[in-house]
N, C-alpha and C positions, 0 to 999 in steps of 0.2 A: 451534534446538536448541543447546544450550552441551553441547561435550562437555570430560572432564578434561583431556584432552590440548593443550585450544585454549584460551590466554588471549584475555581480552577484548581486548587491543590485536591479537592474530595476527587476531583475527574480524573487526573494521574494518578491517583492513588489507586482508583475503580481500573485503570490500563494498565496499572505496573501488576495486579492480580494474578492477571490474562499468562497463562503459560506460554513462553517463548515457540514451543511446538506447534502452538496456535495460531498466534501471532504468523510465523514461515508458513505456514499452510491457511492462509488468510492473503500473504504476500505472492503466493505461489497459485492460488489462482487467480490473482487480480492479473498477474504476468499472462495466463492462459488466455484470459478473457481479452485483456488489450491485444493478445500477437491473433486471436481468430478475427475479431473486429477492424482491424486498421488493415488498409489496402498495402501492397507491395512496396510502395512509395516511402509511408509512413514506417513501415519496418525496417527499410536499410535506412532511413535518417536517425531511427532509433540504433542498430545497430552500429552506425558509423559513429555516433557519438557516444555509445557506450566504449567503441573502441578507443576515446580520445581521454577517459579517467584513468 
């Protein structure tokens, strides 16, 4: 959320803060949440093209 009060550089500045520890364990369960949510379908097109980077 971009508010008026906050430039873009104050807002990286307030994320580059955030402990990388965090940040992974923030990534790690966004990954939980999408593979319970998305049907069988969704998961192997996800996997096939994680297998194509």
């Amino acid at each position: 959320m971009n508010f008026d009060w906050e430039s873009d550089e104050e807002r990286l500045k307030k994320f580059m803060k955030i402990p990388a520890k965090k940040k992974l364990e923030w990534l790690h369960q966004m990954l939980e949440f999408t593979v319970k949510t998305s049907s069988k379908r969704q998961r192997s097109i996800r996997w096939k093209l994680r297998g194509l980077r």
